[in-house]
N, C-alpha and C positions, 0 to 999 in steps of 0.2 A: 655142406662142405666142412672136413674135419679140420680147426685152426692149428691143430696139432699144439692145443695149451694143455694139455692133462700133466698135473701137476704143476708144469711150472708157476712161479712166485710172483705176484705181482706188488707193488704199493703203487697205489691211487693218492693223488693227495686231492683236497678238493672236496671229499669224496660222501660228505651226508646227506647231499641235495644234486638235483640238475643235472649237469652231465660227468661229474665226477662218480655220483653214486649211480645212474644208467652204467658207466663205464665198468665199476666195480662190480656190479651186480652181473652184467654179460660177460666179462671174463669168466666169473664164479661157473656163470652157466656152460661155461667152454672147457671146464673144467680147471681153471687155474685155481691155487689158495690165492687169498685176495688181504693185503695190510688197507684197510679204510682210513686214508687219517684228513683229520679236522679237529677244530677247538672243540667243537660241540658235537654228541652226534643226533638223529632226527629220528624220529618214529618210524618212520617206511626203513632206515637204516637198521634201527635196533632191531625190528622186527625179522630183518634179516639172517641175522648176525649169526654163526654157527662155527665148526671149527675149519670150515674150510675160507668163513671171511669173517676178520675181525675189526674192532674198531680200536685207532691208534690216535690217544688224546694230542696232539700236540699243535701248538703257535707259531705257525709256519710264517709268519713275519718277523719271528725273531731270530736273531743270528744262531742259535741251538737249536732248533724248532724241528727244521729237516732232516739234521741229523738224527735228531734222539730217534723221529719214527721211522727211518731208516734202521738202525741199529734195532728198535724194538721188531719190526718184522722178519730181520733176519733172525732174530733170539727167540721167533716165536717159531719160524717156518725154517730152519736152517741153511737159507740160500737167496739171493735173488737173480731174477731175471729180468724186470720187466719195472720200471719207472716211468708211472704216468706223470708229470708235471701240470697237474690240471687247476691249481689254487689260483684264483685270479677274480678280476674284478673289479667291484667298491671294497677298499679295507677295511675294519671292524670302525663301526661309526661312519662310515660314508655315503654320503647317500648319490647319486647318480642318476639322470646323465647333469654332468655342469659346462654349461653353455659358452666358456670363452678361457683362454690363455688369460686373461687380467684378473681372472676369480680365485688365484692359483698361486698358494704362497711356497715356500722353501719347504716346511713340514707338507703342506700335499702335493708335494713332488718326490719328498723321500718316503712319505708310508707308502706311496703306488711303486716308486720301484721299489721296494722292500717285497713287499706282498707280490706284487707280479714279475719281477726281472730276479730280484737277490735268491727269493725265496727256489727258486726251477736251479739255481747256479749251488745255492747248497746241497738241494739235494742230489744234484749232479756230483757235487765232489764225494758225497757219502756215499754216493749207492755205485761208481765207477770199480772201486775195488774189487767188489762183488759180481761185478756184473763182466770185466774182465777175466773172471776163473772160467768161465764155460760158454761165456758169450752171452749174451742180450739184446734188449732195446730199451731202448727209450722215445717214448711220445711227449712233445712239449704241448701244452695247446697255448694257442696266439688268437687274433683275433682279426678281423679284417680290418679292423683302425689298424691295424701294421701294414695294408696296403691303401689304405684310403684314407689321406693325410683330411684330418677336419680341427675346424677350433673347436668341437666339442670333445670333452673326453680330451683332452690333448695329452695329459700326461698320460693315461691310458692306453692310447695309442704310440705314444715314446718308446714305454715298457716292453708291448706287445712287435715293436720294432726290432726292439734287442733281443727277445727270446728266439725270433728268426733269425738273426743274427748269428747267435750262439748256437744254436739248431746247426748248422750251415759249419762254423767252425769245429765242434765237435762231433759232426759226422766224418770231417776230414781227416781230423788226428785219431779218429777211434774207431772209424770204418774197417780200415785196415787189422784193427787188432780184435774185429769179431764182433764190434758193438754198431749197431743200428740207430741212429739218432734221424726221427722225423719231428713234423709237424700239423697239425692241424687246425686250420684258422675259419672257428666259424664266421658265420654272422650272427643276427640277434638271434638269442635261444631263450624259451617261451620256459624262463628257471623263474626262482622264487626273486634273481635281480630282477625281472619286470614286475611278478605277481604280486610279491609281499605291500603290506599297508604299508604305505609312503614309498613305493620302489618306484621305477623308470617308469611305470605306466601311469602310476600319478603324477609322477613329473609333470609327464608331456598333456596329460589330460590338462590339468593346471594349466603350462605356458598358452596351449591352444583352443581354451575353452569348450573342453570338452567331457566326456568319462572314463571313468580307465577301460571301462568292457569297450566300448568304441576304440579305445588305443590299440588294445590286446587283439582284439578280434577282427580291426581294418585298416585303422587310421596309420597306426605304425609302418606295416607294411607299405601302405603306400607313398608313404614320409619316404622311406629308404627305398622304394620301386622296386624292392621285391618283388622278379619274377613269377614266382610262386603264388604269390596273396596273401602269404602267411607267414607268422613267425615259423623258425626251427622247432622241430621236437628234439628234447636232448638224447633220444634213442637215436637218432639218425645222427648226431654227433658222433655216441660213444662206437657206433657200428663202425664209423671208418678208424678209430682210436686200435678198436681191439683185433680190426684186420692186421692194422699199420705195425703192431705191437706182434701181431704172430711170427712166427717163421715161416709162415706160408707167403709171407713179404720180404724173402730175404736176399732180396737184390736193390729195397727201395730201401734208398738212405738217401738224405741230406733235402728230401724232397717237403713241400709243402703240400697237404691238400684243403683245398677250399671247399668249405661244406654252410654255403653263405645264400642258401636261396635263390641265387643268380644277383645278388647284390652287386657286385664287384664285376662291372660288365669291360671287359679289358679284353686283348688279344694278349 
């Protein structure tokens, strides 16, 4: 199926690892130019890197962050069309999953909504401009903690509340003037937040006496009853990302899609 992306502009944010960089890398392939942005970028990224995707440095927890690499991809590609909102997470230094609201002071409630709620809201205001001259979308992605209230992760899932939130508000005032604002809320995706030394799957190896290849490869899934049996692949994430992002979706606004394993077992 043709997504009818040739040439249009994208910026990924997110976008070194996991399903930021799946996401960037399948626009590429769809033919969009593609702004990569992250603090850092990552070997499978670099390796990618050419002029139709590039990598855009910037600290999307800081109040300038979104903008500059907004501003930097339109000065690279002269246009945009297409705002992924994918940065999210544990913030720099955090490590995750934490087990209770009591664990949880005033600074790690403002770096999570900084990093997951502030940081999709800046770059919402930068990239609107732009994306109002000829029409666009935008993709937030969320998380199913935004439907599935737990003590774990709580601030986490606050954030990932308000992006659906905002998702929802800004489809309504900007529907109308040509601009497409969805969502996409996984469930767990099998990214470097579980794999990396010391990530979520040593966590929970740790809490449960267990290993992490046991976490990774069973125990997780059936912690969270995972229909499936298995974590996410972050390709199957970014595939409904760069549908949702096409024009070939251009009746689906203000909508969320769950792409959570069968996690979220609700009518």
């Amino acid at each position: 199926m043709d997504l009818e992306l040739n040439d249009k502009v994208a910026v990924v944010t997110g976008a070194s690892q996991g399903i930021g960089l799946a996401t960037a890398l399948t626009l590429r392939a769809e033919g969009a130019r593609v702004a990569a942005v992250s603090r850092t970028t990552s070997p499978r990224l670099e390796a990618a890197l050419d002029e139709s995707l590039v990598h855009v440095s910037a600290d999307l927890a800081t109040a300038e962050g979104p903008g500059r690499a907004v501003d930097a991809a339109v000065a690279r590609f002269g246009r945009l069309d297409i705002l992924v909102n994918n940065a999210g997470g544990p913030p720099p230094g955090v490590t995750m999953p934490r087990f209770s609201f009591d664990h949880l002071g005033d600074a790690d409630w403002t770096a999570m909504l900084e990093f997951n709620l502030l940081s999709a809201v800046r770059a919402v205001r930068a990239a609107l401009p732009h994306l109002l001259e000829h029409g666009g979308s935008i993709v937030n992605v969320s998380s199913t903690h935004a439907h599935v209230p737990s003590g774990v992760n709580v601030d986490y899932g606050v954030a990932k509340a308000g992006i659906n939130n905002l998702t929802q508000a800004l489809s309504e005032e900007f529907g109308p003037r040509g601009v497409r604002v969805n969502t996409v809320s996984p469930g767990p995706v099998r990214t470097p937040w579980w794999t990396k030394d010391g990530g979520a799957a040593d966590v929970l190896a740790q809490a449960t006496g267990t290993d992490r290849d046991t976490v990774l490869d069973r125990s997780a899934a059936e912690m969270m009853n995972l229909t499936t049996g298995r974590l996410i692949d972050p390709q199957e994430v970014a595939d409904v990302i760069v549908l949702l992002a096409s024009p070939r979706s251009a009746s689906t606004t203000g909508s969320d899609v769950v792409v959570d394993a069968g996690l979220r077992k609700a009518v």
